[in-house]
N, C-alpha and C positions, 0 to 999 in steps of 0.2 A: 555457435558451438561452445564458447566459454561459458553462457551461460549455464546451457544445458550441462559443463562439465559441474560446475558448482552448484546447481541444483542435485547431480547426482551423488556429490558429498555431503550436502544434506541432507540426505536419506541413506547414506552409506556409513558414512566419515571416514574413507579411503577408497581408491581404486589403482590402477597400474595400468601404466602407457598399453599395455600390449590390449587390458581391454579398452580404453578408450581408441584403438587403432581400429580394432575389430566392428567397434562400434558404430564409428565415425565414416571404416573405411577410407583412411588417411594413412599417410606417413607415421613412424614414431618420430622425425624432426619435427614435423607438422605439431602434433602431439606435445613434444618437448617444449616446442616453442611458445601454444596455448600458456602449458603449468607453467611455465618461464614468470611468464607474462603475469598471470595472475597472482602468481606470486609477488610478485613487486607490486601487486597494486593491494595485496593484504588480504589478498582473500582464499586461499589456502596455503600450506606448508608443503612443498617439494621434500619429497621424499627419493630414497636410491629407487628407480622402476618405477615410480609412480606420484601422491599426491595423499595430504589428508587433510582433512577438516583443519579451518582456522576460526575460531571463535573469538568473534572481534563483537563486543558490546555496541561500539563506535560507528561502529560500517552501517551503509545505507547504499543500497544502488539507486540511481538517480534514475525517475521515471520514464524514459526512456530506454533501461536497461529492464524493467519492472513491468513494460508495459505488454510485450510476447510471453511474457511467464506464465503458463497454466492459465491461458485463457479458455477453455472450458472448464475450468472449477471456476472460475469467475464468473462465469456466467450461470452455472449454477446456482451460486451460492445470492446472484441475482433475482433469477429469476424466483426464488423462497423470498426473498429481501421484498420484493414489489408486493405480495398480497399479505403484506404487515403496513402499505398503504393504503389510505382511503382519500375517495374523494373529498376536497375541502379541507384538508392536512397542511399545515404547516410544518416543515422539517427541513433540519438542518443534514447538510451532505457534505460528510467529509474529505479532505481530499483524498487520493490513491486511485489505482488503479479496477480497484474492485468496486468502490464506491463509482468509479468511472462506466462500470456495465451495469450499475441501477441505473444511471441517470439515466443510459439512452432507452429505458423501458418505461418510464415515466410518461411516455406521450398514453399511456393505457387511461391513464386518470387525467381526472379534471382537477379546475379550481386549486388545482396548490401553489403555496409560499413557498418556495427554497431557498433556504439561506446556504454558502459555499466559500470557502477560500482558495477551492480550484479554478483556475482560467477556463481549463478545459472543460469541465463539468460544466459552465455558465454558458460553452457556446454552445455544447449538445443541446441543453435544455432551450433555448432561445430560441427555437426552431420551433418548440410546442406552444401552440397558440392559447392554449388555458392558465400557463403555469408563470405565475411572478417569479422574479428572481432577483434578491439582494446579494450582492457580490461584499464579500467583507475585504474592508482595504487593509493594510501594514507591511512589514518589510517583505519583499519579495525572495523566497528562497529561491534560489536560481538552479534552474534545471527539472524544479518539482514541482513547478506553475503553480505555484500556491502562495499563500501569504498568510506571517505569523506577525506578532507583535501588539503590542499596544492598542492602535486605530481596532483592529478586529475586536478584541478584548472590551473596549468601550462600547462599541455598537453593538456585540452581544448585549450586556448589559441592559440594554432595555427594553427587550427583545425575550419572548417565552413562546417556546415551539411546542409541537404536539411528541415529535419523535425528533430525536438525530443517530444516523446510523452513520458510524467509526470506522476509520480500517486502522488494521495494527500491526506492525513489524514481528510483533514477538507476543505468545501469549504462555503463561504455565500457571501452573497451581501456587509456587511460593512467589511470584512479584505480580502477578496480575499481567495486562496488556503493557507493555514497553515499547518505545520508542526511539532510533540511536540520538532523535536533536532535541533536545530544550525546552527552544523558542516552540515548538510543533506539540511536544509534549504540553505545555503550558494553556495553548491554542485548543487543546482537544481535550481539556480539564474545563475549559468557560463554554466548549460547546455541551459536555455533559451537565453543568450545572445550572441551562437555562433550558434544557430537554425534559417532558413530562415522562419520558420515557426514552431509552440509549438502549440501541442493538448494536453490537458489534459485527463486523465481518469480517471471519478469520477464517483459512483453509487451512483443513491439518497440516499440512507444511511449515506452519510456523508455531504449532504448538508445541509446548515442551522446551522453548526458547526464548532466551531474557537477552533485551535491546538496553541501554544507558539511562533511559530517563520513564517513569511510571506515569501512567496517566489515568 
């Protein structure tokens, strides 16, 4: 339910307990207690009657919280993603959760390399009998089963793919794709610059919005 209240602030930037009651069909303490909540964790501003947008550059929901979000545009936005593969591809797969509904399509093709710094994306694919998989090692961000740093960064380096398809927290016209962490931003700058070619995977949901670090 919180999520779904904060996704509908992103597409609103305010609503009121009476319709999230309506909504929900809940309580207005039920209700209060959600904005309460979310509020303290930074991710909208309590309002009298209601709630609005908090635009936090910083913020990142951890993949767990990311992973029920609009899963049918994610799988859409997969299912277009997979016939921009071809048999015999080498490509790199970034982590997220939208990069997570290509991988499990991938048993369609044969003969591919995939490079990943997702955990999860390595065990989908490890299941398809055609397809290599190098796992990039470095610091483990915790909770996003992925990993950024250094080790990854080297072993790109000698390393040249056919494709690598991105997912992005934020996309708009004056910053490009954004990112709220760094190390991740940093991470998805050496996957672009050892790709023959970089597709991104963005759902209008996130477009029109800027995250902390450019990639």
């Amino acid at each position: 339910r919180k999520l779904k209240i904060v996704e509908i602030l992103n597409q609103h930037k305010k609503v009121t307990v009476a319709e999230l009651c309506e909504l929900f069909d809940v309580s207005s303490a039920t209700i209060r207690n959600d904005l309460r909540e979310l509020d303290q964790t930074g991710q909208l501003t309590r309002t009298h009657g209601g709630a609005i947008i908090k635009t936090k550059a910083s913020f990142e929901p951890d993949s767990t919280q990311k992973r029920d979000l609009n899963v049918t545009g994610k799988q859409k936005i997969a299912q277009v993603a997979i016939n921009l593969i071809e048999d015999g591809d080498t490509i790199i797969l970034d982590t997220g959760t939208t990069t997570l509904e290509l991988a499990k399509l991938l048993a369609q093709k044969k003969h591919l390399t995939v490079v990943t710094n997702d955990f999860y994306i390595a065990s989908v694919i490890e299941e398809f009998d055609t397809i290599n998989i190098i796992l990039m090692g470095g610091i483990v961000k915790k909770k996003f089963h992925c990993t950024v740093g250094l080790p990854g960064k080297e072993m790109l380096a000698g390393l040249r793919v056919d494709k690598a398809f991105l997912g992005t927290n934020s996309l708009s016209l004056e910053d490009g794709a954004t990112t709220p962490d760094v190390n991740l931003a940093a991470t998805k700058k050496d996957m672009i610059a050892n790709a023959s070619k970089v597709i991104l995977l963005c759902s209008n949901r996130k477009v029109g919005k800027t995250s902390f670090a450019q990639f």
